[in-house]
C-alpha positions as CSV (number, residue, x, y, z in Angstrom):
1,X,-7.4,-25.4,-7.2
2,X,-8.7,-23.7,-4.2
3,X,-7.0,-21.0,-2.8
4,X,-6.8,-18.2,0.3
5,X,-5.0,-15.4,-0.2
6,X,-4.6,-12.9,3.0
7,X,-2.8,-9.8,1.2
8,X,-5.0,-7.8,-0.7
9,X,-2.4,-7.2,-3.2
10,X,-2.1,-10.8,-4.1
11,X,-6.3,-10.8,-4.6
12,X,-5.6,-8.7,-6.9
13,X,-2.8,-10.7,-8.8
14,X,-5.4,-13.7,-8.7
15,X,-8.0,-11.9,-10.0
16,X,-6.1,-10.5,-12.8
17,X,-4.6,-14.5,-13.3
18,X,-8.3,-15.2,-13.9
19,X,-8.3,-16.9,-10.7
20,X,-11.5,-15.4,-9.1
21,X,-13.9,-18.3,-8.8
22,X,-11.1,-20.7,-7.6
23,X,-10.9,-17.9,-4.5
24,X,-12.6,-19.5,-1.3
25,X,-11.4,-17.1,1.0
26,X,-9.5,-13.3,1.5
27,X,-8.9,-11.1,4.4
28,X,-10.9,-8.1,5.3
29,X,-8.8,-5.5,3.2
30,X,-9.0,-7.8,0.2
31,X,-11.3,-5.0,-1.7
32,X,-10.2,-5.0,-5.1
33,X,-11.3,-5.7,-7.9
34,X,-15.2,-5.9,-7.1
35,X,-15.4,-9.7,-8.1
36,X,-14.1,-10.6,-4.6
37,X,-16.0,-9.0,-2.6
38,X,-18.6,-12.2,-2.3
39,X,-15.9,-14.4,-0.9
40,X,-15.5,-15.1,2.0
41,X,-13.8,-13.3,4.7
42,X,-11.2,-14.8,6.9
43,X,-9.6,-12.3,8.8
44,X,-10.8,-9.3,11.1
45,X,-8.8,-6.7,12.9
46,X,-9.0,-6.3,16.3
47,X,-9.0,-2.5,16.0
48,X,-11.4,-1.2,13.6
49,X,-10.1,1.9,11.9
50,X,-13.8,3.5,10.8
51,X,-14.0,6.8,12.8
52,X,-10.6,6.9,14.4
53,X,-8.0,9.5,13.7
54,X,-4.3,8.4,13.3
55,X,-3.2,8.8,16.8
56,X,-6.0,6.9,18.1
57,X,-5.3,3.8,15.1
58,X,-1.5,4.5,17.0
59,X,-2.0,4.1,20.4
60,X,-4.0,1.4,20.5
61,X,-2.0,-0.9,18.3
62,X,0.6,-0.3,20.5
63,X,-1.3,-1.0,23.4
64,X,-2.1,-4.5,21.9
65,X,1.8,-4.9,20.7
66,X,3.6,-3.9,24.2
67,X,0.5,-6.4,25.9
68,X,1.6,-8.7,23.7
69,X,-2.0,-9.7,22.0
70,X,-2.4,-10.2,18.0
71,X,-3.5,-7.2,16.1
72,X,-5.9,-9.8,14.1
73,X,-8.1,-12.8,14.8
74,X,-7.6,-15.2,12.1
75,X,-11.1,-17.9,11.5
76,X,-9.8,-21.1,12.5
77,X,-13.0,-23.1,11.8
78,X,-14.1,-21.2,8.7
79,X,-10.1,-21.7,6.8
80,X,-10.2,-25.4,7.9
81,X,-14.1,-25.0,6.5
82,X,-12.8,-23.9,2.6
83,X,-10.0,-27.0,2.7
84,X,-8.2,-24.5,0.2
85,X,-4.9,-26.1,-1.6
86,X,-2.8,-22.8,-1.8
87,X,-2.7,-19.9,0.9
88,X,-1.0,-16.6,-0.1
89,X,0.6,-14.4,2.9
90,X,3.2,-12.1,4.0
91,X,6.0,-11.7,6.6
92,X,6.6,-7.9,5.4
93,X,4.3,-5.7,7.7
94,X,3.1,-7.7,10.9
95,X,1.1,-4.6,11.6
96,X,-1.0,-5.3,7.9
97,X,-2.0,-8.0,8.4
98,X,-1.8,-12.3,10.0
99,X,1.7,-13.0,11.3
100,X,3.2,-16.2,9.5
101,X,2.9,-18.2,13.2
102,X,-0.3,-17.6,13.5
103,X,-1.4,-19.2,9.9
104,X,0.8,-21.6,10.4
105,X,-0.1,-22.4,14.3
106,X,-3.8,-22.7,12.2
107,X,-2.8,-24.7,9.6
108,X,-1.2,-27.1,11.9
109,X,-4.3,-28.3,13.4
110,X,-5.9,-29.1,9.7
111,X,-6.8,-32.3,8.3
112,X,-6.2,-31.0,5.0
113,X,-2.3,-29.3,4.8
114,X,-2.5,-26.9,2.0
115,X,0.6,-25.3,0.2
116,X,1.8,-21.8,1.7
117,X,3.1,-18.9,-0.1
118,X,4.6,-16.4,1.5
119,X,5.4,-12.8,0.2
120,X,7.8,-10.6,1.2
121,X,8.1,-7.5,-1.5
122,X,10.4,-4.8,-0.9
123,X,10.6,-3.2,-4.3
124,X,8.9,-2.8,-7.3
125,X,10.7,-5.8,-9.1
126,X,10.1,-8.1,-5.9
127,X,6.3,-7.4,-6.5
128,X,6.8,-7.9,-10.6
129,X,8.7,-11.4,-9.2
130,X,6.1,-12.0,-6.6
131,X,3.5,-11.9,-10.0
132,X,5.3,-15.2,-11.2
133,X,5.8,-16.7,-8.2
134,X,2.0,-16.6,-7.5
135,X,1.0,-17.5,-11.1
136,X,3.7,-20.6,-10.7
137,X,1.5,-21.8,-7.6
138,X,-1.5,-21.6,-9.0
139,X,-0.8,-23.1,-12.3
140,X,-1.1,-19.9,-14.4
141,X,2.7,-19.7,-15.4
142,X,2.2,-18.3,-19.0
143,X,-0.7,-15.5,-17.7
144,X,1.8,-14.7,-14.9
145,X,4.8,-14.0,-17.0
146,X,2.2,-11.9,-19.3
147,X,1.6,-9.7,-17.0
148,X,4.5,-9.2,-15.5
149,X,5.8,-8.6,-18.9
150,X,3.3,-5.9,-19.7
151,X,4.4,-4.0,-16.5
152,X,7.5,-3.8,-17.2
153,X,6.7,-2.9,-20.6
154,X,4.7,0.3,-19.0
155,X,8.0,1.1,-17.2
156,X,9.8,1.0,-19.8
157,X,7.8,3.8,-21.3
158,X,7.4,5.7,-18.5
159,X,11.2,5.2,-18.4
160,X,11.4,6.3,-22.6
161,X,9.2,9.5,-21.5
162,X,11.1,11.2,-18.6
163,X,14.7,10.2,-19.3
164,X,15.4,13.5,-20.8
165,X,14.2,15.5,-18.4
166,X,17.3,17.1,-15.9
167,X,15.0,18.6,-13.2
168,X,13.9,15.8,-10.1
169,X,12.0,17.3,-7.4
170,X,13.0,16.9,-4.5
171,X,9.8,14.5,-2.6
172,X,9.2,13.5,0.7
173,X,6.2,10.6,1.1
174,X,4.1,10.3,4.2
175,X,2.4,7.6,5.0
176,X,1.0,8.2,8.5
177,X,-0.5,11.2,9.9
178,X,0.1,11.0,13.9
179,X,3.0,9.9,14.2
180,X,4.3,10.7,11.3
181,X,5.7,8.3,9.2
182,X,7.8,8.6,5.6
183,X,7.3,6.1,2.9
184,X,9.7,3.2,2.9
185,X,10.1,-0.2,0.8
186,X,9.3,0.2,-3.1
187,X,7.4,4.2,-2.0
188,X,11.2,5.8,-2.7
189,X,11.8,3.4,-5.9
190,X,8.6,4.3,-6.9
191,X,9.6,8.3,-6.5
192,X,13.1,7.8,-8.6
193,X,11.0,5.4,-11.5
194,X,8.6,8.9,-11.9
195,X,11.4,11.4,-12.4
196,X,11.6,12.4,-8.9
197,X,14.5,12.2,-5.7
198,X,13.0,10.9,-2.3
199,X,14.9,13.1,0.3
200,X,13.9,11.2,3.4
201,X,13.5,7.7,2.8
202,X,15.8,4.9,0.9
203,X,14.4,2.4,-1.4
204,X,14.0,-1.5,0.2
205,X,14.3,0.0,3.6
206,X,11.0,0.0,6.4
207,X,9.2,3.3,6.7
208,X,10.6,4.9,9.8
209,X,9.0,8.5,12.2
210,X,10.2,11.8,11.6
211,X,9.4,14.7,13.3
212,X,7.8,17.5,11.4
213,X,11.0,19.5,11.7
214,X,12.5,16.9,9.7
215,X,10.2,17.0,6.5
216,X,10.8,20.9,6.6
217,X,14.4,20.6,6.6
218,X,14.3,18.7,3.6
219,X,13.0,21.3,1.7
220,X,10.7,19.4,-0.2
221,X,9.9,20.4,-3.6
222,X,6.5,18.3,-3.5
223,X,4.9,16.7,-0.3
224,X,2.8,13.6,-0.9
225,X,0.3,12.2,1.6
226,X,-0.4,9.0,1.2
227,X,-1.8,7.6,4.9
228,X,-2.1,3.8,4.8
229,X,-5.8,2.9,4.4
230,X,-6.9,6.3,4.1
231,X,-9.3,7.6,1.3
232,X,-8.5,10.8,-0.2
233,X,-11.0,12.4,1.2
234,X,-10.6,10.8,4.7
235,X,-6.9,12.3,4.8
236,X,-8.1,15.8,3.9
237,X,-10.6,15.7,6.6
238,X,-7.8,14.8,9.1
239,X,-5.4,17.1,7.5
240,X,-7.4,20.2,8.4
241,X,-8.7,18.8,11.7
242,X,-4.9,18.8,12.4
243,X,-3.3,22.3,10.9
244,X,-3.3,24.5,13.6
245,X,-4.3,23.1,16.4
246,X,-2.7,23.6,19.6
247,X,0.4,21.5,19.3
248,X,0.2,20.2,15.9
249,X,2.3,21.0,13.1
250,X,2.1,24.3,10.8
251,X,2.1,23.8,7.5
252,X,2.7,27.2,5.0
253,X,0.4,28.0,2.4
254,X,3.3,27.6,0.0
255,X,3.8,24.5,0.7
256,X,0.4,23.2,0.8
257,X,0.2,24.5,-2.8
258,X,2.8,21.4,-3.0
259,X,1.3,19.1,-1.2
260,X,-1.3,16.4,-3.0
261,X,-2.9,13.9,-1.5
262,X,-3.3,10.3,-2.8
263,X,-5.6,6.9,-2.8
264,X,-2.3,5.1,-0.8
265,X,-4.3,1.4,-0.6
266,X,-5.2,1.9,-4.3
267,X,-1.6,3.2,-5.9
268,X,1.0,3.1,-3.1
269,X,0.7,0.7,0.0
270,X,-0.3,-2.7,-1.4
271,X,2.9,-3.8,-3.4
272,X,0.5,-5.2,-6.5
273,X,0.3,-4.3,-10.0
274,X,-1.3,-0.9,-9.2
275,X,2.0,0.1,-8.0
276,X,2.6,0.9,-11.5
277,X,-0.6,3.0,-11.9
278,X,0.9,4.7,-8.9
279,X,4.2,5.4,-10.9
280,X,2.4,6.9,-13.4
281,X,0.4,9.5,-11.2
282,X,3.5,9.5,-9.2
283,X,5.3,11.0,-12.6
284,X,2.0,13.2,-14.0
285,X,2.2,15.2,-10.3
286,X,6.1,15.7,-10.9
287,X,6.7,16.2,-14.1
288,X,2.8,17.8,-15.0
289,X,2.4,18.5,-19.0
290,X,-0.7,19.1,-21.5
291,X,-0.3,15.9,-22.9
292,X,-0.3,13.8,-19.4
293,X,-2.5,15.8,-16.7
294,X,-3.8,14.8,-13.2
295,X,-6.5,12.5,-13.2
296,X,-8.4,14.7,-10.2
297,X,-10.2,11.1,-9.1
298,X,-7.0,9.8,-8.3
299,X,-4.8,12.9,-6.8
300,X,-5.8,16.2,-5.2
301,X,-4.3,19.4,-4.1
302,X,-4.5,20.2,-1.0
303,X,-4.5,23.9,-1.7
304,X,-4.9,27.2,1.0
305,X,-5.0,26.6,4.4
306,X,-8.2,27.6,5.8
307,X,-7.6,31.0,8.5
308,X,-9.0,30.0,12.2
């Protein structure tokens, strides 16, 4: 079987399936695991991300939305070119990535119609069902239900672990800088499954803006930013570009003592199996011990803010 598959979080689902060679083509934020990163390429955005801050990725996304033009150019001649037999994509986020009319409007024109799977994960056990659905298209039924089995298994350990402990902090997830953004979908599922409360956001509903007024109001106990694409390091780089500037937000030193910052397209904003992973960190921030400390390559402080 040949197969496509557009999400990054389903790449990694086929890959863990076993699936890699059979994989003729992914789109540009399929980066993970490295075994994929060979195939080809079928998607490009039409705004590149590399060296913009936030409000710049904002603004002109918008622009392209209110003109009415596509956010990414899907290769026609190059998917017709890989005749693959299954295509995996998504109607969650038209922002993330191809829009289901334009795969299809592409598809249509093919000489060879292949079968179309479309996601559309808004909680954790959507993406644990999603596991199946892909392994049932791509004839790897028993791996799939394997897998899923042995995430569930995880949360039910995780589950075992912090059921006895009566303190949840109170959390509030970013996952944009400028405007801001909190977490939605599976982010505040994610926050309950790890011992904590989400105070802005509800679980299965779209992330939504807030104003910075808003996150202080909630009186958060522990402030995770987790910007969409954004490396750790990248997101501390635009966090202290953006403390105290004319304008922008304050943010006290007691609570950037609570604030961490996260690999989001790793652990948070591709619903895939690393969700769990990002349950786990998700729990070791909140509920910190001896036995279960912060893996430092996955989660940092963001610490003192520097005087200017």
């Amino acid at each position: 079987m040949r197969i496509c598959s557009l999400l990054p979080s389903a790449t990694e689902v086929i890959a863990l399936l076993g699936l890699s060679e059979r994989l003729v083509g992914i789109s540009h934020e399929c980066d993970y695991p490295p075994s994929i990163r060979t195939v080809p390429i079928m998607v490009e955005p039409m705004v590149s991300p590399h060296g913009l801050a936030s409000a710049d990725i904002d603004s002109q996304v918008n622009r392209l939305v209110a003109s009415g033009q596509r956010l990414y150019r899907l290769k026609d001649r190059l998917l017709e070119q890989a005749q693959p037999d299954l295509i995996v994509s998504q109607d969650l986020c038209h922002v993330c990535a191809i829009t289901p009319s334009q795969l299809h409007g592409a598809i249509g024109s093919m000489s060879r119609q292949p079968t179309v799977l479309t996601l559309n994960p808004s909680t954790v056990q959507d993406m644990i069902d999603d596991i199946v659905r892909i392994g049932d298209a791509a004839d790897r039924s028993v791996e799939a239900h394997l897998l899923a089995k042995r995430l569930r298994d995880r949360l039910d350990a995780l589950h075992s672990r912090i059921q006895g402990i009566m303190h949840r902090p109170r959390v509030v997830c970013i996952e944009w800088l400028s405007p801001f953004y909190v977490a939605g979908h599976w982010v505040p599922e994610m926050v309950q499954l790890a011992g904590g409360q989400d105070v802005l956001a509800q679980s299965g509903r779209p992330s939504r803006v807030v104003l910075w007024d808003e996150v202080l109001a909630a009186d958060p106990d522990i402030l995770i930013m987790m910007p969409c694409g954004f490396s750790i390091e990248r997101t501390h780089t635009e966090l202290q570009e953006m403390i105290g500037q004319s304008g922008q937000w304050q943010l006290s030193d007691d609570l950037a003592q609570r604030t961490f910052l996260v690999d989001a397209s790793s652990y948070f904003s591709r619903p895939g199996p690393r969700l769990i992973d990002g349950i786990e960190l998700l729990a070791t921030i909140l509920h910190p011990s001896d036995h279960d400390q912060i893996d430092e390559s996955k989660v940092r402080r963001l610490g003192p803010i520097p005087t200017r």
